[in-house]
C-alpha positions as CSV (number, residue, x, y, z in Angstrom):
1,X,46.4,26.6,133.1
2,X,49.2,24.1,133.1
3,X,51.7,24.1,130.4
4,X,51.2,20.3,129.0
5,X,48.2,20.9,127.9
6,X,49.7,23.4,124.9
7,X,50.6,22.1,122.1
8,X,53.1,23.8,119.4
9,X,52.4,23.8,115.9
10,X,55.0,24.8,113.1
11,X,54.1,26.4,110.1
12,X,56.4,27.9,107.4
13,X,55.0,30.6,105.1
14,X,57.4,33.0,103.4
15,X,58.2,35.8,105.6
16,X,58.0,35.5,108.9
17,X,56.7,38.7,109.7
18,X,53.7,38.0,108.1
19,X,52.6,34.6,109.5
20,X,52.2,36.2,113.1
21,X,49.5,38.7,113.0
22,X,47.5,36.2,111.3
23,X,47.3,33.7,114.5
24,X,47.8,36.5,117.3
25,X,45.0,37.1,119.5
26,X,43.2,33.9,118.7
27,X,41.4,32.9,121.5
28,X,43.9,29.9,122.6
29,X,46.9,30.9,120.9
30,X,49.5,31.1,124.0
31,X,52.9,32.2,122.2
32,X,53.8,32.9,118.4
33,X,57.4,33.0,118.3
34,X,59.5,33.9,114.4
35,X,62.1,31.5,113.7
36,X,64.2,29.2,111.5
37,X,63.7,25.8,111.2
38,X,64.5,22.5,108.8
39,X,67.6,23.4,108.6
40,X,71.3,21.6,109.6
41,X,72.8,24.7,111.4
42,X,72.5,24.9,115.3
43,X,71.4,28.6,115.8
44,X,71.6,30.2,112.3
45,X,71.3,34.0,112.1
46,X,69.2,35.6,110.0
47,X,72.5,36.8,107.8
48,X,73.1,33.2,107.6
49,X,69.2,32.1,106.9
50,X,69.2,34.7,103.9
51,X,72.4,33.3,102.6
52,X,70.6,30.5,101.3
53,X,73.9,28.1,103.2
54,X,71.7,26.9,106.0
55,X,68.8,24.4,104.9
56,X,66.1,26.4,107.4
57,X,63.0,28.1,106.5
58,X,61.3,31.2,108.3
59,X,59.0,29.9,109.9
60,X,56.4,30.4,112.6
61,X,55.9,28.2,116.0
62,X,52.7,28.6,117.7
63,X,52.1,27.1,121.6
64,X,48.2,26.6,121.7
65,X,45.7,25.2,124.0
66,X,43.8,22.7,121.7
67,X,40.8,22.5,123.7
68,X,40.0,26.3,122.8
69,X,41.3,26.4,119.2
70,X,41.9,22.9,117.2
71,X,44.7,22.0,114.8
72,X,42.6,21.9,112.4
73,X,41.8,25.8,112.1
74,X,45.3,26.7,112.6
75,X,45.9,24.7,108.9
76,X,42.9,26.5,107.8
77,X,44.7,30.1,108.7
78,X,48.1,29.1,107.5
79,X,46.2,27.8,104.0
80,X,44.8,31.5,103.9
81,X,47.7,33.1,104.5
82,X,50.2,31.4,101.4
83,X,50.2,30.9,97.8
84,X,50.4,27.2,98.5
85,X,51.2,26.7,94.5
86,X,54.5,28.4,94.6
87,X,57.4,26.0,95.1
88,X,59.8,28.8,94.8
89,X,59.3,30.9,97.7
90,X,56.2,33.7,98.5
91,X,55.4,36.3,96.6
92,X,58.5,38.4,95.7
93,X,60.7,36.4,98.5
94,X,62.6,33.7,96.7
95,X,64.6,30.5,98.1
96,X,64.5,27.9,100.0
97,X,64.2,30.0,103.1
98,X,61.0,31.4,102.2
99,X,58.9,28.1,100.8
100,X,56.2,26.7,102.3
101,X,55.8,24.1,104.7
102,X,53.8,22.9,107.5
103,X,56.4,21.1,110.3
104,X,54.2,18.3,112.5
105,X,55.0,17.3,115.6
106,X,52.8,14.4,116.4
107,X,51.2,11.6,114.1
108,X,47.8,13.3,114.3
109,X,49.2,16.4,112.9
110,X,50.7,14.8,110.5
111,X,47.5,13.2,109.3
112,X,45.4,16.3,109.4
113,X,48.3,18.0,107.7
114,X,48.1,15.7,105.2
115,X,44.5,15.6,104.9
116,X,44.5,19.3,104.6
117,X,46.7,19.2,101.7
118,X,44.5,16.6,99.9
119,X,41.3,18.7,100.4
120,X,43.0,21.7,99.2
121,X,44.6,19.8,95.6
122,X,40.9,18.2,95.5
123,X,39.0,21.5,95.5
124,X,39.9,23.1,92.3
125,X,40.3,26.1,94.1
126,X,43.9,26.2,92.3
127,X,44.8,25.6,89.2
128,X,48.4,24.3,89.6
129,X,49.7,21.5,92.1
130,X,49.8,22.2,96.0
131,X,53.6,22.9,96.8
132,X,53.5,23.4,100.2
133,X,55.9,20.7,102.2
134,X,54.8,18.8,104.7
135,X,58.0,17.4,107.3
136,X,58.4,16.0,110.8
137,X,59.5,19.3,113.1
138,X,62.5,19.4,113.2
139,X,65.1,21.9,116.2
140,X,63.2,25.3,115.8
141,X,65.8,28.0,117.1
142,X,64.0,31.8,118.0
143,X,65.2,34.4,115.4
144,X,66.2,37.7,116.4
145,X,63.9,39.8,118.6
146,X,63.5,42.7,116.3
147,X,61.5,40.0,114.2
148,X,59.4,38.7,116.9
149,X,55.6,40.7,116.7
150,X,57.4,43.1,114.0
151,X,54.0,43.9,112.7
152,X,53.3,45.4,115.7
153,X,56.6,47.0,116.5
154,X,57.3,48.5,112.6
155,X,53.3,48.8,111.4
156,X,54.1,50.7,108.3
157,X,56.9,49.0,107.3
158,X,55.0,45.5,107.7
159,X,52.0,47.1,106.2
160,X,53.9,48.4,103.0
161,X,55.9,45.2,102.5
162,X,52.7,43.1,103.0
163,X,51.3,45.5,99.8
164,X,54.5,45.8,97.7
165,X,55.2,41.5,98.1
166,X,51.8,41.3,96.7
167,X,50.8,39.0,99.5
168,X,48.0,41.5,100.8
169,X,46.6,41.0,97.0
170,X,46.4,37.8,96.7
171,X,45.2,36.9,100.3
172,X,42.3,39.0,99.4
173,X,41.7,37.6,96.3
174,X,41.8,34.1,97.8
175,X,39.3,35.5,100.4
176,X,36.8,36.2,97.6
177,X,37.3,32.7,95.7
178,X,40.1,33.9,93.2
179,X,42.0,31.9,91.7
């Protein structure tokens, strides 16, 4: 398969470490690489992300095939992943580095991004106002590599801090129709 057909897709979350397992092994889903983005330094560290100095976000970029899994259901994944609400972070992760936001890199994305946004405030499935940002992508720069697939480098770390941030909670909750 040739290369321009993929696409990438830019999602921020929260923690990085927990927007990857999420997407991997999708049929279609090429390369999920953990990274900072939105930011206005060139090749921040993650010291420097956490410092709250930088302007980037953790953040996840995907390289898909669109013709074996659509835009569409990567914004359905990422929506089921977040507590889109929250406008200060995820869970027990707080700052600018850790809000949400969904990075396009195309006009279409940026219309089903915003679509996707809209259906989500129209549904009533939450009671307070979508937060989630959406922006044009922006330079995405590779974080460290003892973040990239740390779920399934550190499994019991990733699994306990998934439990004790409260995001495994609420992602079930959501699953069931919780509000």
């Amino acid at each position: 398969m040739e290369q321009e057909q993929y696409k990438l897709a830019t999602f921020a979350g929260g923690c990085f470490w927990c927007m990857v397992k999420p997407f991997d092994e999708q049929p279609g889903i090429h390369k999920i690489v953990s990274g900072y983005t939105g930011g206005h330094t060139v090749n921040p560290t993650y010291e420097e992300v956490c410092s709250e100095t930088t302007g980037h976000r953790e953040a996840v970029q995907i390289t898909y095939d669109p013709t074996q899994f659509s835009y569409e259901k990567l914004l359905e994944i990422f929506w089921s992943q977040i507590n889109p609400t929250d406008g200060g972070g995820q869970f027990f992760d707080r700052g600018e580095s850790y809000k949400t936001a969904i990075y396009y890199h195309d006009e279409e994305q940026k219309i089903q991004a915003e679509k996707s946004k809209q259906e989500l405030e129209k549904s009533g499935r939450f009671s307070a106002p979508i937060a989630t940002d959406i922006f044009k992508a922006s330079p995405f720069y590779e974080a460290e590599r003892y973040h990239q697939d740390y779920y399934k480098k550190q499994p019991s770390h990733y699994n306990a801090y998934q439990i004790g941030s409260g995001r495994a909670d609420f992602i079930k909750q959501q699953a069931k129709g919780g509000n």
